[in-house]
C-alpha positions as CSV (number, residue, x, y, z in Angstrom):
1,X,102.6,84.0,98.3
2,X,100.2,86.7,99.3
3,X,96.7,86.9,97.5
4,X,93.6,89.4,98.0
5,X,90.9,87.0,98.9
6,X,89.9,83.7,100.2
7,X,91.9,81.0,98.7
8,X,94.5,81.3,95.7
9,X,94.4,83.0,92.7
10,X,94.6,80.9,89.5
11,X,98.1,82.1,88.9
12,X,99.2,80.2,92.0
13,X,98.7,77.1,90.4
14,X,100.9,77.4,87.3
15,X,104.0,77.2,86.4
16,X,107.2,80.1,85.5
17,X,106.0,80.5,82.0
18,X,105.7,84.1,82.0
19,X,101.8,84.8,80.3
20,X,99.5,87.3,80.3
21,X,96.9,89.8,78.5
22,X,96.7,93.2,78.1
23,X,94.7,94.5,81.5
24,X,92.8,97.7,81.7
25,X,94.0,100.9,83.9
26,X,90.7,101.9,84.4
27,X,90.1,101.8,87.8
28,X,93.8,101.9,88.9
29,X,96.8,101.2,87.4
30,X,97.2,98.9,91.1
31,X,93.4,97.1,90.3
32,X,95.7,96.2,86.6
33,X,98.1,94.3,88.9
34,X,95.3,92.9,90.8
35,X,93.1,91.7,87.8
36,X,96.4,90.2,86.4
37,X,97.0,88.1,88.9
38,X,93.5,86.9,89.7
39,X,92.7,85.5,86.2
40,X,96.4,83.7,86.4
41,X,98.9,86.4,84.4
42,X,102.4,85.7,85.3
43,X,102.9,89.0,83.6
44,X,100.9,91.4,81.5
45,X,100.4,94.5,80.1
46,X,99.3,98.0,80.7
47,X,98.6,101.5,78.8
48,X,100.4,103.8,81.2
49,X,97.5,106.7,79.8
50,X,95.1,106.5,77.6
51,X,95.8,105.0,74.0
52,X,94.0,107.6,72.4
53,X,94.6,111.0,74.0
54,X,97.7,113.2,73.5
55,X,97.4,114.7,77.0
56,X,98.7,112.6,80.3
57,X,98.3,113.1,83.4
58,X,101.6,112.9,86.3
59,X,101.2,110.0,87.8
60,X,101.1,110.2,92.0
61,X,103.8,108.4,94.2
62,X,100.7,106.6,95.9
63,X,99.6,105.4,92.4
64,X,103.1,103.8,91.1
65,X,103.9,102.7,95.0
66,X,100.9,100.7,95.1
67,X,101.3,99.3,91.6
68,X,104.9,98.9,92.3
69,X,104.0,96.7,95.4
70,X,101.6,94.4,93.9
71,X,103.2,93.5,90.7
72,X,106.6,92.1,92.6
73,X,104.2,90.6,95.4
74,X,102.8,88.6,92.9
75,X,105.7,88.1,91.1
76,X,103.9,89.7,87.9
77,X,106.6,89.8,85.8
78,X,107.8,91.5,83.2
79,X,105.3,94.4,82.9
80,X,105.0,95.6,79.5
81,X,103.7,98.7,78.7
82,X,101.8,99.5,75.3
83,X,102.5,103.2,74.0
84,X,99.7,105.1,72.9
85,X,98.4,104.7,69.7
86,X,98.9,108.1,68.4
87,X,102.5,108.9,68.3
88,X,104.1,108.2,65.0
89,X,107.6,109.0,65.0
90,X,107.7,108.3,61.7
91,X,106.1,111.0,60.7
92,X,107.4,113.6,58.0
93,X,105.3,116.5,59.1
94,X,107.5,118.3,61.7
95,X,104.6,119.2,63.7
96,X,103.2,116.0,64.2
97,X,106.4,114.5,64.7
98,X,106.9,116.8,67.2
99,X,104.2,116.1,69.4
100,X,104.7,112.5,69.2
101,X,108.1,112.8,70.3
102,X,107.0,114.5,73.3
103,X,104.4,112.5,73.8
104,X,106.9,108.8,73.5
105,X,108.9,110.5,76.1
106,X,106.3,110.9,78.5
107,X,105.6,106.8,77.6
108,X,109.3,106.5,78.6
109,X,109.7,108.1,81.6
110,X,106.1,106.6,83.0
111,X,107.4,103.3,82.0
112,X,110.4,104.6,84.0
113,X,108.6,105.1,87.2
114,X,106.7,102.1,86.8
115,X,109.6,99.8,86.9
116,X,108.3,98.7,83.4
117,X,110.7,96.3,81.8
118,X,109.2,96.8,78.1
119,X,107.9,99.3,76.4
120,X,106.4,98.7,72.7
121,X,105.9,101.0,70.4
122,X,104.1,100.8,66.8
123,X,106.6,101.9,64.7
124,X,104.4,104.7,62.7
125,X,103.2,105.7,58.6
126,X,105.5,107.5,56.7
127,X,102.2,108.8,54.7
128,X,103.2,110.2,51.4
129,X,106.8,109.6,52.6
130,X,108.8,106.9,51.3
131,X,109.4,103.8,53.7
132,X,113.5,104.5,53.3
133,X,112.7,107.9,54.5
134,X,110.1,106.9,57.0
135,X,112.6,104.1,58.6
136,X,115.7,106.8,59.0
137,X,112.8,109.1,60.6
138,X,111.7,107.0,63.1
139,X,115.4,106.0,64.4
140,X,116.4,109.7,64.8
141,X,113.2,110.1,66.8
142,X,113.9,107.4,69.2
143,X,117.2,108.2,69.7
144,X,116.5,111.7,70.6
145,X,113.4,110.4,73.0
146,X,116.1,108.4,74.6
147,X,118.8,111.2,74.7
148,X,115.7,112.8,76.1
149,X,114.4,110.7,78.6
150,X,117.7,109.1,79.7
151,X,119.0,107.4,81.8
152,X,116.7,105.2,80.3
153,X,116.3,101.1,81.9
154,X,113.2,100.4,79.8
155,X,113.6,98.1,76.5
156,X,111.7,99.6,73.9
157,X,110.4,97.0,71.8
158,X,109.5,98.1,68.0
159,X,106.5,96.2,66.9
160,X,105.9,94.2,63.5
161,X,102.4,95.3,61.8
162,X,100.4,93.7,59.3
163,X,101.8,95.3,56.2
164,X,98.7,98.0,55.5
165,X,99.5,101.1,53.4
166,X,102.4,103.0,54.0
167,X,102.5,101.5,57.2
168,X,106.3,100.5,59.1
169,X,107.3,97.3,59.9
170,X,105.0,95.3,58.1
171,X,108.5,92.9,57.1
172,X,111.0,92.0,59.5
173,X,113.2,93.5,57.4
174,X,111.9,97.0,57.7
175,X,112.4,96.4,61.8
176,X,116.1,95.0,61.2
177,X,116.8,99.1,59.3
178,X,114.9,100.5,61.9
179,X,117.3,98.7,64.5
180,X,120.3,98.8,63.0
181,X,120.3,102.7,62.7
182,X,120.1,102.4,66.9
183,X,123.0,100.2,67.5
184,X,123.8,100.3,71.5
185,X,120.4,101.6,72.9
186,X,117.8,99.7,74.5
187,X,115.5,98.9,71.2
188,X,114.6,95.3,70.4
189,X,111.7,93.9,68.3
190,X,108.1,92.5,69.9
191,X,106.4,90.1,67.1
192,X,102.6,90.2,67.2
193,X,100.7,86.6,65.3
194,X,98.2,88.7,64.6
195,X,100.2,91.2,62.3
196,X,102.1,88.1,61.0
197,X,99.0,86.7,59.6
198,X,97.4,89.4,58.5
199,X,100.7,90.3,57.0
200,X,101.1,87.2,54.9
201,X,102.8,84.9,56.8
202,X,100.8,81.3,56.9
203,X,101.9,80.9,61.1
204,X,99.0,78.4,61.2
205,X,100.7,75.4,59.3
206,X,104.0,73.5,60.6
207,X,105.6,74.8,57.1
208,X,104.7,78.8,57.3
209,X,105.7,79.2,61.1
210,X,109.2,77.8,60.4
211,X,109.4,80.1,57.6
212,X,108.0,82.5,59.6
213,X,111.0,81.4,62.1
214,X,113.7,81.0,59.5
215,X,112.8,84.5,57.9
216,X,113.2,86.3,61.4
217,X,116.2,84.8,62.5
218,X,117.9,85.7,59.3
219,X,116.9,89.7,59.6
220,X,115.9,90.8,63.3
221,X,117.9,87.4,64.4
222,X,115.5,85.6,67.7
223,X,116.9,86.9,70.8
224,X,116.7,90.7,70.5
225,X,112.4,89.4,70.7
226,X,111.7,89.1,74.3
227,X,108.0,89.1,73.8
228,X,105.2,87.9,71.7
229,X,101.9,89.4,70.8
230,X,100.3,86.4,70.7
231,X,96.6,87.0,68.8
232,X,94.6,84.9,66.6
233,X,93.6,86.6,63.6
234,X,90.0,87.4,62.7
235,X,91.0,89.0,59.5
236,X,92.1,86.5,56.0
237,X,95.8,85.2,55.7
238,X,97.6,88.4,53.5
239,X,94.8,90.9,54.0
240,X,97.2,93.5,55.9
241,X,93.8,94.3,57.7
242,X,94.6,94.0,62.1
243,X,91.9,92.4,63.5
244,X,92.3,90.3,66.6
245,X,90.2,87.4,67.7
246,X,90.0,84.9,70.6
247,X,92.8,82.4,71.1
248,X,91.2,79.4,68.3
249,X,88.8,81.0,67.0
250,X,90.9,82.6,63.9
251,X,92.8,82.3,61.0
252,X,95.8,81.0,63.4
253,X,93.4,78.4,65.2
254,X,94.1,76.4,68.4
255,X,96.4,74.2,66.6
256,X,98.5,76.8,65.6
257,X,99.2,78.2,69.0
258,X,99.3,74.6,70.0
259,X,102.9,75.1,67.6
260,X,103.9,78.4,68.5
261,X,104.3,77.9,72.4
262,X,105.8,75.2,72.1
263,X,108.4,75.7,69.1
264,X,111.6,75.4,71.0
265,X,112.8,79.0,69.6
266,X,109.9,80.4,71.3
267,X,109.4,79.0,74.9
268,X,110.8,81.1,76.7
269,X,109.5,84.4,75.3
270,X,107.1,85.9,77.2
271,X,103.4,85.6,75.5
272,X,100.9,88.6,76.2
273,X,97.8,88.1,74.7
274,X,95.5,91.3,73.3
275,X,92.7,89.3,72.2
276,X,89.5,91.2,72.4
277,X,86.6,91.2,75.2
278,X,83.5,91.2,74.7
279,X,81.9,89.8,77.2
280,X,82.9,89.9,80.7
281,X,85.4,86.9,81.5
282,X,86.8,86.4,78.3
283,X,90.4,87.5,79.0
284,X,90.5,84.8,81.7
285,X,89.2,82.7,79.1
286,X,91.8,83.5,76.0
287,X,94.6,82.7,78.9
288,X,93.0,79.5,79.5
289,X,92.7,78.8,76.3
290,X,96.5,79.6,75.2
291,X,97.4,77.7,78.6
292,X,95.8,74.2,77.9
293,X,97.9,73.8,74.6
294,X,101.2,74.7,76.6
295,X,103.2,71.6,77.1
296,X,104.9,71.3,80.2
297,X,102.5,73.9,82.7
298,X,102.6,72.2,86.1
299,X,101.0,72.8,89.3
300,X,103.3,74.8,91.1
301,X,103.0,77.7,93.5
302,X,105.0,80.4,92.4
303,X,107.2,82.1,94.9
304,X,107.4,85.7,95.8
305,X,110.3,87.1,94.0
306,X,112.5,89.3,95.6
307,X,112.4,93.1,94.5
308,X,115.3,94.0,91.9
309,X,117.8,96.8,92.3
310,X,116.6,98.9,89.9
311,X,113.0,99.0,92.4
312,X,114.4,102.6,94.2
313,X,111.3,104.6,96.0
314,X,108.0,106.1,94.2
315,X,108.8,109.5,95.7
316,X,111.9,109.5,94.4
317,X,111.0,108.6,91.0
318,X,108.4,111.2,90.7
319,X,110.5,113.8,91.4
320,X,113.2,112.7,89.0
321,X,110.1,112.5,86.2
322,X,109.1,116.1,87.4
323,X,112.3,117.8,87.5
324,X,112.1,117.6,84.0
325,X,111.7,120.4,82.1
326,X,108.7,119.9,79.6
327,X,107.6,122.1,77.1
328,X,103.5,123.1,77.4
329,X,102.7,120.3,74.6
330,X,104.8,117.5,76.8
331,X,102.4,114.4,78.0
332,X,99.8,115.6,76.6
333,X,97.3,112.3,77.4
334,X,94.7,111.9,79.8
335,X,92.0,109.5,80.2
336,X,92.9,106.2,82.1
């Protein structure tokens, strides 16, 4: 295993359960990789731009080599990347729409270059729309952002929300339409706690997460749900308000995450946490925290895993992303 530093990094001493929290880009998109690792992510997550800009800059070969290079060297895996918060291809104003559309396949192709195995996307408001309408919207606009974008590796994963206004996805139902319109393309479903709560769903009792469970299984179904958001809720059960809190000190509690890790249909999802921080060390903290009610975490070094076929040069991927022709609204995102 190779570390920055004297000594080992926390993540050398757990096990292959793949945890992690959303990391800030920053400084870098490589100091992402290298904060991950030193507060003991086994994976983690990453805006590839900023969350709330329409304009993106072209990442650099030096920027996704480096980034590249750490995350397999320490075996930071999978890397999920968070689309910006803006797009809503659910839109029904054309023009808006539009730019989203651009703008999601910017997320895919940087997601691309990254060697990002996820991508997750908030599946967007209808606003004055009808959901049925707003559902058949946002299919047709990822499947032309992957016609778009393709050949595309990355699994987009379509988020559930907490059920606020006119809102998608707040019910697993309304993510079952949205992927069953996009049969055969890389779309699967990412379920955030948080959202759940919020949405209704009592995930902090024995009773509510098997319902929670039962009610998935029977619409999305369990395994298109590689990863969970996993948040504790600082807003009531059923207020369809998303607020976050630290691991335990919610609505979900310690006790309930205690359940959720360790429910055998969950164990071996991968858990990023985007719990908020407020003051400096409290990421590390919220993975400790989801960590010591984890049954089974043993004190292991990991290994370096070997790089994957699909890892082809950062020169090479830059230029494919850039050969692209773009229109003058494409990526338009910028702060880091």
């Amino acid at each position: 295993m190779l570390s920055v530093g004297e000594g080992k990094s926390e993540a050398e001493a757990f096990s292959k359960w793949r945890v992690g929290v959303h990391t800030s880009i920053a400084g870098s998109l490589a100091q992402a990789a290298e904060h991950a690792h030193q507060i003991g992510c086994t994976s983690f997550q990453i805006f590839s731009s900023s969350p709330r800009m329409w304009r993106a800059r072209d990442l650099t070969a030096e920027e996704i080599s480096a980034f590249v290079r750490l995350r397999w060297r320490y075996d930071l895996s999978p890397v999920v990347i968070h689309t910006n918060y803006l797009v809503n291809l659910a839109s029904p104003d054309p023009l808006l729409r539009q730019r989203s559309l651009e703008a999601f396949v910017g997320e895919i192709r940087r997601a691309e270059a990254l060697g990002a195995e996820y991508l997750v996307l908030h599946p967007g408001s209808c606003r004055d729309g009808s959901k049925e309408q707003g559902i058949r919207t946002v299919a047709a606009s990822l499947r032309e952002a992957i016609r778009i974008a393709q050949p595309v590796k990355t699994t987009i994963l379509v988020e559930n929300m907490c059920g606020q206004g006119n809102v998608l996805g707040g019910s697993f139902a309304e993510l079952r339409d949205i992927l069953a319109l996009l049969d055969g393309l890389p779309v699967e479903c990412c379920v955030d706690t948080a959202h759940c709560f919020a949405a209704g769903m009592d995930i902090a009792t024995a009773e509510g997460l098997a319902a929670m469970l039962s009610e998935l299984d029977r619409t999305v179904g369990l395994r298109p749900v590689p990863v969970i958001h996993a948040n504790d809720s600082r807003s009531p059960l059923g207020s369809h308000r998303d607020r976050h809190e630290h691991i335990g000190k919610g609505g979900i509690g310690l006790e309930g995450f205690r359940r959720i890790v360790n429910h055998p249909a969950l164990r071996k999802k991968v858990f990023i946490l985007e719990t908020p921080i407020e003051t400096e060390g409290d990421d590390r903290r919220n993975l400790q925290a989801i960590r010591s009610v984890r049954e089974g975490e043993t004190s292991r070094t990991r290994p370096v895993r070997a790089r994957p076929k699909r890892m082809v040069a950062a020169t090479t991927l830059l230029q494919a992303i850039t050969a692209r022709p773009r229109s003058k609204d494409s990526m338009r995102k910028a702060r880091p």
